[in-house]
C-alpha positions as CSV (number, residue, x, y, z in Angstrom):
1,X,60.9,139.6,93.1
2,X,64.2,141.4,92.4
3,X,65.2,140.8,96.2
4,X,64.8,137.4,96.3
5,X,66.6,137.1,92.6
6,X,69.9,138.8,94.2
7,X,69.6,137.1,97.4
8,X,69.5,133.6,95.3
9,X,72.1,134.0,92.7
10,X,74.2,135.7,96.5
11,X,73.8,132.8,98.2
12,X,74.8,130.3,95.5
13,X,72.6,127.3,96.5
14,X,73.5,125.0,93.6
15,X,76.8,124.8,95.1
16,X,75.5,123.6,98.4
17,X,75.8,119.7,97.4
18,X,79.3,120.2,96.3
19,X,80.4,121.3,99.6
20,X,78.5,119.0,101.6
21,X,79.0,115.3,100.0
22,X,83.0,115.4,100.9
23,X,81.6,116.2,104.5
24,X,79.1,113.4,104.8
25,X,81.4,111.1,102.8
26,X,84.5,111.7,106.0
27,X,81.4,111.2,108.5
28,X,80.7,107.8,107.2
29,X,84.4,106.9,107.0
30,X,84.7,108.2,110.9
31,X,81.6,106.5,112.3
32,X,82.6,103.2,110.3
33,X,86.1,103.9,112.7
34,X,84.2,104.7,115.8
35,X,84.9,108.4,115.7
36,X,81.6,110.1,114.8
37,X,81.3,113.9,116.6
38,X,78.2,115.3,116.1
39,X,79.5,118.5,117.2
40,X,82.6,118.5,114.5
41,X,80.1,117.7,111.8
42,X,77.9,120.3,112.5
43,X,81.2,122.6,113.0
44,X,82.6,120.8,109.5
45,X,79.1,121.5,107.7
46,X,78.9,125.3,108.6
47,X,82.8,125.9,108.0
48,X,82.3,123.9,104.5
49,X,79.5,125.3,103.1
C-alpha cells in the first residue's frame, strides 16, 4: 500500500481537471468555428496535463 500512496500523491490526480477544462473549453470554441483537430486535442491534452 505504500507504493501505490507515493505513486498517487507523484502523479497529482486532483489536479487533472484543472488542466484539462481550459483544453475542452478551446475545443468547443474551435469546433463552434469549424476548426476541430482531433489530433491537436489529443496533442493539447497530453502536453496540458
Amino acid at each position: 500500500m505504500h507504493v501505490f500512496k507515493l505513486w498517487f500523491r507523484a502523479v497529482h490526480p486532483f489536479a487533472y481537471p484543472t488542466s484539462v477544462i481550459p483544453v475542452f473549453l478551446g475545443t468547443m470554441l474551435a469546433a463552434a468555428d469549424g476548426f476541430f483537430y482531433p489530433f491537436l486535442l489529443i496533442l493539447t491534452l497530453i502536453g496540458g496535463s
